[in-house]
Biopython code that builds the backbone (N, CA, C, O; Angstrom):
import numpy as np
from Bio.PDB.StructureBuilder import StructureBuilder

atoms = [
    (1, "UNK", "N", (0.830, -1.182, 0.000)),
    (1, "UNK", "CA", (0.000, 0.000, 0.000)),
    (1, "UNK", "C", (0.875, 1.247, 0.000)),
    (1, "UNK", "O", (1.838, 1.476, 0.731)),
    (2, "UNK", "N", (0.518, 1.769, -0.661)),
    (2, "UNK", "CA", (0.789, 3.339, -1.096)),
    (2, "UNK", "C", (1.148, 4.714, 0.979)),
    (2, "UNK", "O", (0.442, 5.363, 1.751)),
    (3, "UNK", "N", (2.179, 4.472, 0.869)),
    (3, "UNK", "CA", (1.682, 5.898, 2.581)),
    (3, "UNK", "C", (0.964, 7.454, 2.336)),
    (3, "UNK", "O", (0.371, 8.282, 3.027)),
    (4, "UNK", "N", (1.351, 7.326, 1.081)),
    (4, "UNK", "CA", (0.223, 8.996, 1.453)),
    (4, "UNK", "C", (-1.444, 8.286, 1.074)),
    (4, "UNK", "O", (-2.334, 8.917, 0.503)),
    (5, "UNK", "N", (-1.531, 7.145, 1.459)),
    (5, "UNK", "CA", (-3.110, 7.086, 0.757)),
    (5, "UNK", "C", (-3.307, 6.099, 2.448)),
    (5, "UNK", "O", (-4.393, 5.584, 2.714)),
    (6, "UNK", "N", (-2.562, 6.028, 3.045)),
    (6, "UNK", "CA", (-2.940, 5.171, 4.711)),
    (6, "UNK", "C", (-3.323, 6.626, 5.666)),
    (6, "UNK", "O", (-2.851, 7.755, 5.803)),
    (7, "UNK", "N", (-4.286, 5.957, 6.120)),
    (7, "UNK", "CA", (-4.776, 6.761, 7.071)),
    (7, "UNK", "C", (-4.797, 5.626, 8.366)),
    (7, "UNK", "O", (-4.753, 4.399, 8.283)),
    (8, "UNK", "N", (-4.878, 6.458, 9.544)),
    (8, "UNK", "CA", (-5.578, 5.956, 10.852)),
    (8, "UNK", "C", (-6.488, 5.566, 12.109)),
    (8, "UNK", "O", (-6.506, 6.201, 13.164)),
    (9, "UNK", "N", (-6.980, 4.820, 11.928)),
    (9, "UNK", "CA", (-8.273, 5.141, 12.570)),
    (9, "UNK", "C", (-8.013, 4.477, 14.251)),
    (9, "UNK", "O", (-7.456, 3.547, 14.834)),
    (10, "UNK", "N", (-8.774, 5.581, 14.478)),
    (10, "UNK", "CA", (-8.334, 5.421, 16.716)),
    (10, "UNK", "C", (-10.132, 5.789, 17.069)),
    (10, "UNK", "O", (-10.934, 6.651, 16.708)),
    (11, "UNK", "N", (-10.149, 4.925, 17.719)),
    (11, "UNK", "CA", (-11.455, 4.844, 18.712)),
    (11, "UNK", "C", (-11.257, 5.575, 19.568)),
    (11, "UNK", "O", (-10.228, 5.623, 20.243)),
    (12, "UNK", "N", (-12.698, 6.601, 19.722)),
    (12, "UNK", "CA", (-13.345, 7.294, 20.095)),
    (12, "UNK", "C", (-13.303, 7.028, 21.376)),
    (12, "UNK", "O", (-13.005, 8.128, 21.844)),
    (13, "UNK", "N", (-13.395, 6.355, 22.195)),
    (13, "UNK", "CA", (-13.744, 5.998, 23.544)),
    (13, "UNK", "C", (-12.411, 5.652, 24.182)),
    (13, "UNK", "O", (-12.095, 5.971, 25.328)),
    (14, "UNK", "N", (-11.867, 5.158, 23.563)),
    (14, "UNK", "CA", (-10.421, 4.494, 24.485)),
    (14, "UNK", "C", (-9.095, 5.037, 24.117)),
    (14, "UNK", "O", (-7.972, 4.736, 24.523)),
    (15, "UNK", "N", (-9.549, 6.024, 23.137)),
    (15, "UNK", "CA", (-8.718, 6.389, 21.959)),
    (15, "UNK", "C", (-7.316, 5.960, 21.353)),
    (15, "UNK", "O", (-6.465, 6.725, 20.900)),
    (16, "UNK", "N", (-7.265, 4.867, 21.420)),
    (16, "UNK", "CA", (-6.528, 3.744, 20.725)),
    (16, "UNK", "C", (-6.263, 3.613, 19.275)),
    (16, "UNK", "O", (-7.366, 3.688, 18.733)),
    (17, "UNK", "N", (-5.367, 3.459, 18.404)),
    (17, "UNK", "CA", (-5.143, 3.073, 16.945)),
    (17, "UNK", "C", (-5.350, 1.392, 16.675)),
    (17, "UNK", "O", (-4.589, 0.486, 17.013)),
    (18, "UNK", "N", (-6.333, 1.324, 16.125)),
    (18, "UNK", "CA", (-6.742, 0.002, 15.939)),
    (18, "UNK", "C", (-6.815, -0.402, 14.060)),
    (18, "UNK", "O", (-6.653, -1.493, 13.513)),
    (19, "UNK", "N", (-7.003, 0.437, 13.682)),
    (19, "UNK", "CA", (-6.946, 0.529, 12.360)),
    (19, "UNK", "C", (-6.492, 1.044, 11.366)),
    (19, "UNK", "O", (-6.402, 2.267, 11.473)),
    (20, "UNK", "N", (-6.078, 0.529, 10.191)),
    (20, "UNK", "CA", (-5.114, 0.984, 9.298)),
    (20, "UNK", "C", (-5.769, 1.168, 8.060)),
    (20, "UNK", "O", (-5.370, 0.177, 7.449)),
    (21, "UNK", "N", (-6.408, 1.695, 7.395)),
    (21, "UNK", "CA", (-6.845, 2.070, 5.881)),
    (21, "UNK", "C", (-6.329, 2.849, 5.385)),
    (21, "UNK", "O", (-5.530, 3.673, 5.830)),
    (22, "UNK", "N", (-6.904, 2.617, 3.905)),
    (22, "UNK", "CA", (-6.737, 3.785, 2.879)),
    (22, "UNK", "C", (-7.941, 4.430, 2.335)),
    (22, "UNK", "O", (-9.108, 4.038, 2.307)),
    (23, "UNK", "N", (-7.272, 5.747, 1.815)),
    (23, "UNK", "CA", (-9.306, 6.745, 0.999)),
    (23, "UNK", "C", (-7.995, 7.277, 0.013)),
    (23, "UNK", "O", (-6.780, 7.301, -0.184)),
    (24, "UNK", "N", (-9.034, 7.580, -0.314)),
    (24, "UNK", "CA", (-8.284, 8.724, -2.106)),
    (24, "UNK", "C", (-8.562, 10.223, -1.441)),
    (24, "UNK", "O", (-9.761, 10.498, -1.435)),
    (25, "UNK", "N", (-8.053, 10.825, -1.110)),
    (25, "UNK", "CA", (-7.629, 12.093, -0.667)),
    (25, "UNK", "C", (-8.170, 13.059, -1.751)),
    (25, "UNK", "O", (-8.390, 14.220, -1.407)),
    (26, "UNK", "N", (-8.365, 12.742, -2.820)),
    (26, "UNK", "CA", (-8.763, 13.832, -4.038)),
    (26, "UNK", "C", (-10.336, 13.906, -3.579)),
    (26, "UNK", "O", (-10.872, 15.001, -3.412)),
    (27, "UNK", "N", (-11.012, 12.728, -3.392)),
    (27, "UNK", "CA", (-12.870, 12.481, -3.572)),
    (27, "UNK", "C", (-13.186, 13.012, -2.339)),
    (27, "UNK", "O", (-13.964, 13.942, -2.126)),
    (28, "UNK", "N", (-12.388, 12.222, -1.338)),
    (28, "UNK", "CA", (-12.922, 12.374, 0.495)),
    (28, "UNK", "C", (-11.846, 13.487, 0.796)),
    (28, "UNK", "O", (-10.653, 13.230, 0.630)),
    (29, "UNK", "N", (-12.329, 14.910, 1.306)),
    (29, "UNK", "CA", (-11.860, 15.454, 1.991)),
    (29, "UNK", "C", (-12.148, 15.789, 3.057)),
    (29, "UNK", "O", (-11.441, 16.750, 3.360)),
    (30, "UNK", "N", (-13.198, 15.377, 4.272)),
    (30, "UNK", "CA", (-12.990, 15.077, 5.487)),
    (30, "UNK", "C", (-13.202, 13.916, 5.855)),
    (30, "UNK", "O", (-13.791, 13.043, 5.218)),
    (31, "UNK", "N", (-12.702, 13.837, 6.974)),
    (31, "UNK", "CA", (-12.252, 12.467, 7.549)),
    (31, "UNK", "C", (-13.138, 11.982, 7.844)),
    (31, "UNK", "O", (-14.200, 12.549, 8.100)),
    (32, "UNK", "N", (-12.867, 10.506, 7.892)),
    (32, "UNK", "CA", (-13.789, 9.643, 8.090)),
    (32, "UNK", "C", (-14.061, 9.215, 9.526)),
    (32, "UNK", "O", (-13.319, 9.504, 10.464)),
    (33, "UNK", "N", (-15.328, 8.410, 9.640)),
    (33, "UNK", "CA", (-15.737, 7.971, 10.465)),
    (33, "UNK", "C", (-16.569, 6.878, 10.160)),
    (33, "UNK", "O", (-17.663, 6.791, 9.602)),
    (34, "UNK", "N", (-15.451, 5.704, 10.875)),
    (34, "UNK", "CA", (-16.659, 4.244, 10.723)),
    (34, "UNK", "C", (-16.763, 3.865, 11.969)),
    (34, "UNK", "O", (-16.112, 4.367, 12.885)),
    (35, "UNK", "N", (-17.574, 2.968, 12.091)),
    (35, "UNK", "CA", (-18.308, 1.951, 13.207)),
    (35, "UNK", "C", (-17.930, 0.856, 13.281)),
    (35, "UNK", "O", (-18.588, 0.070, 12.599)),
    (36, "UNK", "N", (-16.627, 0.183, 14.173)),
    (36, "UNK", "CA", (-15.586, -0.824, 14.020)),
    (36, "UNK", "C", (-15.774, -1.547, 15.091)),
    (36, "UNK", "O", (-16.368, -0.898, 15.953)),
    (37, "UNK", "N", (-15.517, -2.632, 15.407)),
    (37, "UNK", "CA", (-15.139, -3.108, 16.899)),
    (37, "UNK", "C", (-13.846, -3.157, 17.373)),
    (37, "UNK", "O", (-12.927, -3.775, 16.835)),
    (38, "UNK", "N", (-13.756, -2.298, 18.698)),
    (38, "UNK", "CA", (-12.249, -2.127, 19.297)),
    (38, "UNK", "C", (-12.095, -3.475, 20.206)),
    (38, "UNK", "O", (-13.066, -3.946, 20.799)),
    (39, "UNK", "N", (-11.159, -3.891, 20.248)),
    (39, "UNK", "CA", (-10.861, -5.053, 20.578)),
    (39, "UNK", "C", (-10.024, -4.385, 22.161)),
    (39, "UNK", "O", (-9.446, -5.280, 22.778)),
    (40, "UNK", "N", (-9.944, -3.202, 22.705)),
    (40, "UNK", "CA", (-9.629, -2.901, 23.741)),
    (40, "UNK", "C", (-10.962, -2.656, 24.413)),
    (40, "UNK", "O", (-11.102, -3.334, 25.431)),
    (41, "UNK", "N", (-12.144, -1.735, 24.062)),
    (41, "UNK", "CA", (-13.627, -1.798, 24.788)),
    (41, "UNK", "C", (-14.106, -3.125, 24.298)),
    (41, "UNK", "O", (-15.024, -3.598, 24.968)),
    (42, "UNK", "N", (-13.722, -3.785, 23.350)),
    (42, "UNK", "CA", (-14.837, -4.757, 23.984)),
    (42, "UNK", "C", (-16.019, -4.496, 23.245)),
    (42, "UNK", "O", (-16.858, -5.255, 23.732)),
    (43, "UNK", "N", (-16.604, -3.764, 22.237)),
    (43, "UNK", "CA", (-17.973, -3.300, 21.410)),
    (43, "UNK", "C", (-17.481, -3.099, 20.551)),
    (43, "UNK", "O", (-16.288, -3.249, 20.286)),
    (44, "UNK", "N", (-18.748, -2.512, 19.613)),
    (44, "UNK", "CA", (-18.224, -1.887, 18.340)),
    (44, "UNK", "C", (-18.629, -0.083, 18.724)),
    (44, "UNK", "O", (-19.734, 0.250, 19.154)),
    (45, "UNK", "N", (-17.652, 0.762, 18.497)),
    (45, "UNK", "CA", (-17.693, 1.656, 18.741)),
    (45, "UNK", "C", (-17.004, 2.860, 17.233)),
    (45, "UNK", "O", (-16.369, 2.298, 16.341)),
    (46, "UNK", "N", (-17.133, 3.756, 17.181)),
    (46, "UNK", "CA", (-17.159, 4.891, 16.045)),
    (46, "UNK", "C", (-15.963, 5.281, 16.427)),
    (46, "UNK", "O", (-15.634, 5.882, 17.450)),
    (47, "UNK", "N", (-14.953, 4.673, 15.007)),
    (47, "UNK", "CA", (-13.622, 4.982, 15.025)),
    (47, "UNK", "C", (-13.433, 6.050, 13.858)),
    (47, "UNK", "O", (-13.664, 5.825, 12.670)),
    (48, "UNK", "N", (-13.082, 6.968, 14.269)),
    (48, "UNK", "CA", (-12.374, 8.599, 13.647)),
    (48, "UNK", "C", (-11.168, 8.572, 12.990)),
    (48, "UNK", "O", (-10.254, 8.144, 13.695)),
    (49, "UNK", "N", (-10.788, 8.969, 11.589)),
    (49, "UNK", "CA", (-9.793, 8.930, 11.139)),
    (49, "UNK", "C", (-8.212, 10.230, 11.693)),
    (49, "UNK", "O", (-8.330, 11.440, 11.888)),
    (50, "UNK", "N", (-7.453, 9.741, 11.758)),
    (50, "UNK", "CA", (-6.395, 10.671, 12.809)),
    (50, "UNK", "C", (-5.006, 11.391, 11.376)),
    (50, "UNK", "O", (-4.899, 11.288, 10.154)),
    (51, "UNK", "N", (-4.394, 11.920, 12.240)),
    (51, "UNK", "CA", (-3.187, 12.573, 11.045)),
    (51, "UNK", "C", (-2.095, 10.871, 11.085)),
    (51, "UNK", "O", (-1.080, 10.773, 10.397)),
]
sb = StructureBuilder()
sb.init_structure("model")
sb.init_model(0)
sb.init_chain("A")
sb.init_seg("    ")
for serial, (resi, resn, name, xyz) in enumerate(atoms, 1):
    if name == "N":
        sb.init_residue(resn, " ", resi, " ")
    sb.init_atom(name, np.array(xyz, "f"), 0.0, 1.0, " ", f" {name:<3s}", serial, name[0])
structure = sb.get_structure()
């Protein structure tokens, strides 16, 4: 995978980096937000994309 196209995603609640994706930076220009399960809470909780 490409690094300027990885982003990070850290949960909201525990605020932890649990996830590693990519977006196309040209289409999406604000960050994302999905609904993941953190494996530190224990649920699925709304993970925020970070710098």
């Amino acid at each position: 995978m490409s690094q300027d196209n990885m982003i990070k995603l850290e949960c909201v609640e525990c605020k932890r980096i649990n996830y590693f994706s990519r977006k196309n930076k040209k289409t999406l220009k604000n960050r994302l937000e999905i609904k993941k399960h953190c494996k530190h809470c224990k649920k699925h909780t709304v993970h925020k994309e970070t710098k």
